[in-house]
GUMIKOL-751024 format. One record per residue (C-alpha): residue number from 1; x, y, z. Coordinates in steps of 0.05 Angstrom, whole numbers, plus 5000, padded with zeros to 4 digits. Each point is the difference from the previous one (the first is absolute). Last residue first. Layout:
<marzas>
MARZA,NUM,X,Y,Z
...
</marzas>
This chain:
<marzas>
MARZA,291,4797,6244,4953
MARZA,290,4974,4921,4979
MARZA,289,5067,4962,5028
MARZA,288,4996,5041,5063
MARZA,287,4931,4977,5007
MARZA,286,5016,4920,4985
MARZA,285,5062,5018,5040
MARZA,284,4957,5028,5061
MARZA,283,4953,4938,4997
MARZA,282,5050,4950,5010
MARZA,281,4977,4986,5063
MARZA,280,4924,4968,4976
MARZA,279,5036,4960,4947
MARZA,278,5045,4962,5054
MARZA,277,4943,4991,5049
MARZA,276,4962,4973,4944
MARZA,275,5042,4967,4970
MARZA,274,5025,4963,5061
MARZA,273,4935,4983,5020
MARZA,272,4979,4975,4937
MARZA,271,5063,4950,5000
MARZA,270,4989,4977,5070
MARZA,269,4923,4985,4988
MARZA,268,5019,4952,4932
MARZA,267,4951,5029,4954
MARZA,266,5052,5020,4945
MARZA,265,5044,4932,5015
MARZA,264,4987,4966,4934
MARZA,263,5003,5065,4966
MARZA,262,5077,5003,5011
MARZA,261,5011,5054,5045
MARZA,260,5022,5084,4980
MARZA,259,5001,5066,5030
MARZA,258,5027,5045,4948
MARZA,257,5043,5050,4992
MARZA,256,5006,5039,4934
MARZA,255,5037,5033,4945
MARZA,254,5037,5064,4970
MARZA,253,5056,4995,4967
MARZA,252,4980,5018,4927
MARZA,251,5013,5079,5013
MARZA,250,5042,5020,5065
MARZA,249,4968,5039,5041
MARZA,248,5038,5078,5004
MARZA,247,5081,4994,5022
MARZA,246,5038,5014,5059
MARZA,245,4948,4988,5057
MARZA,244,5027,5009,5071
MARZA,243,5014,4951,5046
MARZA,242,5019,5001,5082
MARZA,241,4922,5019,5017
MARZA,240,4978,4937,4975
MARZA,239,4926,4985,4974
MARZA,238,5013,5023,4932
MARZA,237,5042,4942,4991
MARZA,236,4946,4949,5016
MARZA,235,4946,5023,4950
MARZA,234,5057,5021,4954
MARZA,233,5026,4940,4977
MARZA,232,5078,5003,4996
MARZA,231,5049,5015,4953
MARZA,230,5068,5011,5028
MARZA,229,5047,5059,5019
MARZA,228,5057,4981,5053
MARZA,227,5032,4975,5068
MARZA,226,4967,5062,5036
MARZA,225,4974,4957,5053
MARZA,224,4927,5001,4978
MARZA,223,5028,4969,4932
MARZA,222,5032,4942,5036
MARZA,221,4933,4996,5037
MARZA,220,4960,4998,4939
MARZA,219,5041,4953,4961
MARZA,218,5005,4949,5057
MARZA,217,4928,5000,5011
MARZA,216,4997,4995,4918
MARZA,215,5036,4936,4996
MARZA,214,5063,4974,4961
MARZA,213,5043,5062,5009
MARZA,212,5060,5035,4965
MARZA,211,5041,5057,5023
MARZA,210,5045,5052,4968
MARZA,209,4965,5008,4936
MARZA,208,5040,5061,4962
MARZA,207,5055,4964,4971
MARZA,206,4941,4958,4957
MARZA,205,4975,5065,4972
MARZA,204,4930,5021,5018
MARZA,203,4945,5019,4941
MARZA,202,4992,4946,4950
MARZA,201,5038,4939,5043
MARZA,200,4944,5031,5056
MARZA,199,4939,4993,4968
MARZA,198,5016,4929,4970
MARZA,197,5018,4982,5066
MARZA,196,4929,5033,5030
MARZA,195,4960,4960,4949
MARZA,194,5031,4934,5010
MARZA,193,5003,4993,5070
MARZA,192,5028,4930,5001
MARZA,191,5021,4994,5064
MARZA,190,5054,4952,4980
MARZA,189,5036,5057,4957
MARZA,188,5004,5043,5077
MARZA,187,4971,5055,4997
MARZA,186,5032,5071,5004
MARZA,185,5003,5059,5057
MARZA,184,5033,5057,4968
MARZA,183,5052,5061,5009
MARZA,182,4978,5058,4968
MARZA,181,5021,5053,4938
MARZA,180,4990,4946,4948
MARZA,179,4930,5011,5011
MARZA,178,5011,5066,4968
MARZA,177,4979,5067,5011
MARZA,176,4989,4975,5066
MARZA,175,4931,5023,5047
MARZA,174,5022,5043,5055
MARZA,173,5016,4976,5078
MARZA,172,5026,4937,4973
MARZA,171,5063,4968,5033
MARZA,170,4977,5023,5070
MARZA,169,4921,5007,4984
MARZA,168,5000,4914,4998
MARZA,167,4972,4975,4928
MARZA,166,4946,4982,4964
MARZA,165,4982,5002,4924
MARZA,164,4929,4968,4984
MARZA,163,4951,4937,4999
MARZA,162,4928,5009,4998
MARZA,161,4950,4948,5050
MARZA,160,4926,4978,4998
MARZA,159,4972,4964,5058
MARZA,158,4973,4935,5034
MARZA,157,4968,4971,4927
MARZA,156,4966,4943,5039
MARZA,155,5001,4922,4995
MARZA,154,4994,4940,4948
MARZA,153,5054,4952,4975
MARZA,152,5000,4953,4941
MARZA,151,5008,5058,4944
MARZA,150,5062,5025,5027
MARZA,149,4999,5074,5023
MARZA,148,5006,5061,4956
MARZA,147,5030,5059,5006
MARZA,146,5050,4970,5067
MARZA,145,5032,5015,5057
MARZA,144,4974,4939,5048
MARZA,143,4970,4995,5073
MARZA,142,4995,4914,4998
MARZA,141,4950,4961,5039
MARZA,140,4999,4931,5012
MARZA,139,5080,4982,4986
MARZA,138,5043,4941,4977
MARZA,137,4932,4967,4980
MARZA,136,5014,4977,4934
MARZA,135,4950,5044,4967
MARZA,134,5026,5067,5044
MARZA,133,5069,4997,4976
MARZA,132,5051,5041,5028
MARZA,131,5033,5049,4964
MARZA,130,5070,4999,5015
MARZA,129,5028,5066,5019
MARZA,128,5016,4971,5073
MARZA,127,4994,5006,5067
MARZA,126,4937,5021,5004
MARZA,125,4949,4936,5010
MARZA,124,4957,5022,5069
MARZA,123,4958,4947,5044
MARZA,122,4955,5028,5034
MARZA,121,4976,4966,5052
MARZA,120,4922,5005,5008
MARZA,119,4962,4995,5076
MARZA,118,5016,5077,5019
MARZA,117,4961,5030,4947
MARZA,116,4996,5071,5009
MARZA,115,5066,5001,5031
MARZA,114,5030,4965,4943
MARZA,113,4963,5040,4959
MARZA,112,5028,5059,5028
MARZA,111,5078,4971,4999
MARZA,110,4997,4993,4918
MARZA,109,4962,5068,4999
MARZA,108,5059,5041,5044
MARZA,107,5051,4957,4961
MARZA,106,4986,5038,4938
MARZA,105,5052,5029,4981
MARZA,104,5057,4954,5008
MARZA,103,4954,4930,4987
MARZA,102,4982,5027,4934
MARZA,101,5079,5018,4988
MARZA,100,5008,4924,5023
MARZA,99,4951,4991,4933
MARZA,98,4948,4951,5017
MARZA,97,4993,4927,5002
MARZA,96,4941,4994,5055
MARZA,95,4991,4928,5027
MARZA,94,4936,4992,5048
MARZA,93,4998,4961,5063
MARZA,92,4945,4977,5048
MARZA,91,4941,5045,5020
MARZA,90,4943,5029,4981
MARZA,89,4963,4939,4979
MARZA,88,4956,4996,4937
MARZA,87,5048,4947,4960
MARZA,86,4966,4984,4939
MARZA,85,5049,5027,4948
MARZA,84,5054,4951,5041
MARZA,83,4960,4937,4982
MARZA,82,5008,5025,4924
MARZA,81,5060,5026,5014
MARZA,80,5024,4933,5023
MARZA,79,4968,4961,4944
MARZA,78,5028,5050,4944
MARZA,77,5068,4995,5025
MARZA,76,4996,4917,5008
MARZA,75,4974,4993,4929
MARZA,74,5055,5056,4974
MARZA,73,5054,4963,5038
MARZA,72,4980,4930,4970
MARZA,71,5001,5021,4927
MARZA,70,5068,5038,5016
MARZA,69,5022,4935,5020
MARZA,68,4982,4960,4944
MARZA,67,5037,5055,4961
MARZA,66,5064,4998,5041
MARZA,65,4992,4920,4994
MARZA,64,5003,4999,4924
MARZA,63,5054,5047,4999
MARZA,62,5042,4951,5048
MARZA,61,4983,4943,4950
MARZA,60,5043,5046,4943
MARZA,59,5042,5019,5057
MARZA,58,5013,5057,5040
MARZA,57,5065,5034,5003
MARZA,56,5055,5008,5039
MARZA,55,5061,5037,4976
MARZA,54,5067,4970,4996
MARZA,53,4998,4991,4921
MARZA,52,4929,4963,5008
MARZA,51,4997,4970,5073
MARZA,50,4931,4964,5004
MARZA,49,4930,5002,5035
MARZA,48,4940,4972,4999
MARZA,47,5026,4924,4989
MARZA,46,4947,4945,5017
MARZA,45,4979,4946,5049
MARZA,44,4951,5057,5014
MARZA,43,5000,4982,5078
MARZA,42,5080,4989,4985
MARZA,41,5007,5071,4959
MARZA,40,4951,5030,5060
MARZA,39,5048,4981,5050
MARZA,38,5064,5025,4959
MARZA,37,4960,5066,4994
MARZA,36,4994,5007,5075
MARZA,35,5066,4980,5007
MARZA,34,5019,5057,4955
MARZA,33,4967,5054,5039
MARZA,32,5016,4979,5069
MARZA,31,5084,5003,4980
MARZA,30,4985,5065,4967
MARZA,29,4968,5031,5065
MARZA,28,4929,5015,5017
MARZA,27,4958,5061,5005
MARZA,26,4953,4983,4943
MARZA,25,5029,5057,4945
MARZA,24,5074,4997,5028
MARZA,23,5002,4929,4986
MARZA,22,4975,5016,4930
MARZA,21,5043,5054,4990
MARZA,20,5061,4960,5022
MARZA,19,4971,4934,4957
MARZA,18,5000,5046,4937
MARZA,17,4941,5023,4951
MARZA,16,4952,5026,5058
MARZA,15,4936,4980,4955
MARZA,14,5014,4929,4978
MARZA,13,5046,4993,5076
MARZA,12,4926,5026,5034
MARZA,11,4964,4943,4961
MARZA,10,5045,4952,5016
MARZA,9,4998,5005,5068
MARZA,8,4923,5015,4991
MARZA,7,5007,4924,4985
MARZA,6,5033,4977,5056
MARZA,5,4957,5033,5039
MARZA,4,4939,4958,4965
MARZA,3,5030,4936,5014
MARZA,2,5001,4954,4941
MARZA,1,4967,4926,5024
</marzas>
């Protein structure tokens, strides 16, 4: 009898690419990770796995399995939701993968609904720019920057945001003449902010970007310390008293946050509560974001 573990094993090593990022991926080590593949090659009485020019790589039965599995993982994610949707108790725990910059300013409504609803652990996901998947369960809610959501999920449009020029007063107490005239804050490449790279490669000189970030938290404190210019969404920058604006909104950049679950879970009692706590604080950006 194949184990199912053993499986998602496998599974996570088809996604992950390498037995360190798989390992990494289901808190194990190496050594775990390829017995548990040796176990499931001897349940399977089959290879899944082979060394092709020192890399490991799935083989032609291994393929076979990785979709078998992916069969299984959708019945069991759409059975557990399904029994999760249904859930009308206020309590328990709920996963929220959300920006940490989410969790830096608005910690006051994270900790209120907490305290309005004593009984639910939150659970929050923001240690990384990975976007976590709500379909295979690796969160229940997700605050996302988005236009347009996936199809699968439902939620609420939590506000409107325009991105601009920021910067502390003590390296820009006038606008520039040129951008070139600043130090800047950059992304890093595995960030992939697309739109605000190809910004700055046409208007900011390589010499000129002194640091480089992989998260806006970091961004926006490193720019509220006077480490450089950035980009950054004016419904949160406008809020500081240690930035001033260096440039008018930029065109094309503007987007949304949203409030978002898999529609499986959107009468799940924890999930509505959140939004609607959630929804009902953000009211001052959804008016800030109108004026």
């Amino acid at each position: 009898m194949v184990n199912w573990s053993d499986l998602q094993v496998l599974l996570t090593f088809h996604r992950e690419g390498t037995l360190q990022k798989t390992a990494a991926k289901l808190g194990m080590d190496i050594s775990t990770v390829s017995r548990r593949l040796r176990m499931l090659e001897a349940d399977l009485d089959s290879k899944v796995v082979e060394n092709v020019s020192g890399r490991l790589v799935l083989t032609n039965y291994g393929e076979q399995a990785v979709k078998a599995a992916e069969a299984m993982e959708v019945e069991s994610d759409n059975l557990q939701r399904g029994v999760k949707g249904k859930e009308s108790l206020l309590s328990g725990v709920l996963r929220v993968a959300l920006l940490n910059a989410f969790v830096l300013f608005h910690a006051d409504l994270l900790e209120g609904f907490k305290t309005q609803y004593p009984q639910i652990t939150l659970e929050l996901v923001s240690g990384t720019i990975r976007v976590h998947s709500l379909t295979r369960r690796e969160a229940d809610i997700a605050m996302r920057v988005t236009r347009q959501p996936d199809e699968t999920l439902v939620g609420r449009r939590a506000f409107h945001t325009d991105y601009a020029v920021y910067a502390h007063p003590a390296i820009a107490n006038t606008p520039p003449s040129h951008w070139d005239d600043l130090p800047w804050i950059g992304w890093d490449p595995l960030a992939n902010a697309r739109m605000i790279d190809a910004w700055m490669e046409k208007h900011v000189s390589a010499e000129q970007v002194r640091f480089r970030v992989d998260n806006f938290a970091a961004q926006f404190i490193m720019a509220e310390a006077g480490g450089g210019a950035c980009i950054l969404p004016v419904a949160y920058a406008e809020r500081s008293d240690k930035l001033v604006r260096l440039s008018d909104v930029l065109d094309g950049f503007g987007t949304d946050i949203w409030l978002l679950t898999h529609r499986d879970l959107r009468r799940n009692a924890r999930v509505q509560a959140f939004f609607d706590h959630m929804y009902k604080g953000l009211e001052p950006f959804r008016q800030a974001s109108l004026r």
